[in-house]
C-alpha positions as CSV (number, residue, x, y, z in Angstrom):
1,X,0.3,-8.3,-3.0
2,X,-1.3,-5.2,-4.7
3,X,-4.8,-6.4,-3.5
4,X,-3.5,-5.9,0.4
5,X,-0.9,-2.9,0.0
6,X,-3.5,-0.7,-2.5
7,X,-5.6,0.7,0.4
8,X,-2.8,1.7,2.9
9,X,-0.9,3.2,-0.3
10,X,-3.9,5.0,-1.1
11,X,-4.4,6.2,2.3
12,X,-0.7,7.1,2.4
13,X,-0.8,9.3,-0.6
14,X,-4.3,11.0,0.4
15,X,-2.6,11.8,4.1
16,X,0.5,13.2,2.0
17,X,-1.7,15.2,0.0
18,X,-4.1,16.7,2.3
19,X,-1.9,17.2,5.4
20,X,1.0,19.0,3.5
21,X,-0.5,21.9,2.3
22,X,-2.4,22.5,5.2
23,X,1.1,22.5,7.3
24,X,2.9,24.6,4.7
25,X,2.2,28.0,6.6
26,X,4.2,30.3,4.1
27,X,3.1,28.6,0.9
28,X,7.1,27.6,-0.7
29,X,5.9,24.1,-1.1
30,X,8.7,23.0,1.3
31,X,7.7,21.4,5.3
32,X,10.3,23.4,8.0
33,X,10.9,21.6,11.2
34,X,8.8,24.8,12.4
35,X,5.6,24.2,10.5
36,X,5.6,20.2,10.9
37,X,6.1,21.3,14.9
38,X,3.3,24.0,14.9
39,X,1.3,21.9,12.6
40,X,-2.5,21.8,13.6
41,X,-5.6,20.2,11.7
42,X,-8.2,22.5,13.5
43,X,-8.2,24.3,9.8
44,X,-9.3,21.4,7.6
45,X,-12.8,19.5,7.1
46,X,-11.4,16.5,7.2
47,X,-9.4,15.3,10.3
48,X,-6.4,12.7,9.5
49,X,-7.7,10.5,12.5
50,X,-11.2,10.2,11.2
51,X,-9.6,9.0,7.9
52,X,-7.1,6.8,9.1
53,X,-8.7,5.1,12.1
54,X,-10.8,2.6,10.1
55,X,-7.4,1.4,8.4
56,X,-5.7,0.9,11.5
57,X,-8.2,-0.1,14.0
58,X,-10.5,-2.1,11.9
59,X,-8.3,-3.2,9.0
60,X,-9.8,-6.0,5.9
61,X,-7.2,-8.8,6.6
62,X,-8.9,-11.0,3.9
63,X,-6.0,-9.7,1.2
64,X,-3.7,-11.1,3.4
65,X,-5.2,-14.0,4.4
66,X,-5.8,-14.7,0.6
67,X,-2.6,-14.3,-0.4
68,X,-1.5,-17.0,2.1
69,X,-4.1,-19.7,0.9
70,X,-6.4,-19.4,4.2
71,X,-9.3,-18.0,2.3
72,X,-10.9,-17.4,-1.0
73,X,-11.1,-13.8,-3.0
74,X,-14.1,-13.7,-0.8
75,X,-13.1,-14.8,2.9
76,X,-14.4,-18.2,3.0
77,X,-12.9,-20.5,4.7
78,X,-11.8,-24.0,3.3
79,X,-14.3,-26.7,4.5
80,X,-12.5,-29.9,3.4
81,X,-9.0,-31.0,3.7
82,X,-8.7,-31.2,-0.1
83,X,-10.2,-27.7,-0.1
84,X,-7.2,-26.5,1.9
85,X,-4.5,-28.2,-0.2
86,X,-6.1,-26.6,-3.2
87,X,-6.4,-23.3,-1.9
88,X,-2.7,-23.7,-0.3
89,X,-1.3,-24.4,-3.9
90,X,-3.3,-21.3,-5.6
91,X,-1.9,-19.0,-3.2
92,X,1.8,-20.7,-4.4
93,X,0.8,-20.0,-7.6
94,X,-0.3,-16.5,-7.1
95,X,3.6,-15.5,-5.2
96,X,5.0,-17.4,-8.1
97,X,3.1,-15.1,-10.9
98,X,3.8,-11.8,-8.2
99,X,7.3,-12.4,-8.4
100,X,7.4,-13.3,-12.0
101,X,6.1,-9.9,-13.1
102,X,9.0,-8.7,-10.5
103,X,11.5,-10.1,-12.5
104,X,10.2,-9.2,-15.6
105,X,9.8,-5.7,-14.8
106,X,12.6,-3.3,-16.6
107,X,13.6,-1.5,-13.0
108,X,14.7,-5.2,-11.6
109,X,16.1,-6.1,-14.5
110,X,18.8,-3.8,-15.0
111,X,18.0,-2.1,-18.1
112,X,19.3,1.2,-18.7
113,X,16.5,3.7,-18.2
114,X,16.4,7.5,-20.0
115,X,16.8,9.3,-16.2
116,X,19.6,6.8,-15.4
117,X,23.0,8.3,-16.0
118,X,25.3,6.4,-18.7
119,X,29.3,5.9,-17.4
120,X,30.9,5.5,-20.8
């Protein structure tokens, strides 16, 4: 899952970071309706559509197609029938161990964490 979410999370963050600043007009480190509104990218070297357009016109779909047994790590295809149970059942297997760390994480579990607030 993190193998097909990483580059779009990445992106995501690298939008965030560049794009805010640039729109915050008086500097408070806070976006007003105003600024988003009057917000232009005419000031910065680096255009969010230049960035973003490979993403999201052009986007690596092996990750996903991995994940559901179609390909290998490297997008080949299956060429047998046996080839395709295999792969089928390693892409099971690799859900099964995604949700497994899930679970085992301490946020899902329901542990009490220091920035949580104790009702005693």
């Amino acid at each position: 899952m993190d193998l097909a979410l990483r580059p779009y999370l990445s992106l995501a963050n690298y939008i965030i970071k560049s794009t805010v600043p640039a729109a915050d007009q008086d500097a408070d480190n806070k976006l007003s309706m105003e600024e988003i509104l009057s917000f232009s990218d005419s000031n910065m070297d680096v255009k969010p559509h230049e960035v973003t357009g490979p993403f999201l016109y052009e986007p690596n779909m092996i990750p996903v197609w991995y994940m559901g047994g179609h390909v290998d790590f490297y997008g080949v295809e299956p060429n047998t029938e046996e080839e395709k149970i295999r792969k089928s059942r390693r892409a099971i297997a690799n859900w099964l161990v995604a949700f497994q760390g899930v679970m085992r994480d301490p946020s899902f579990s329901g542990a009490n964490h220091g920035h949580c607030l104790q009702q005693g």
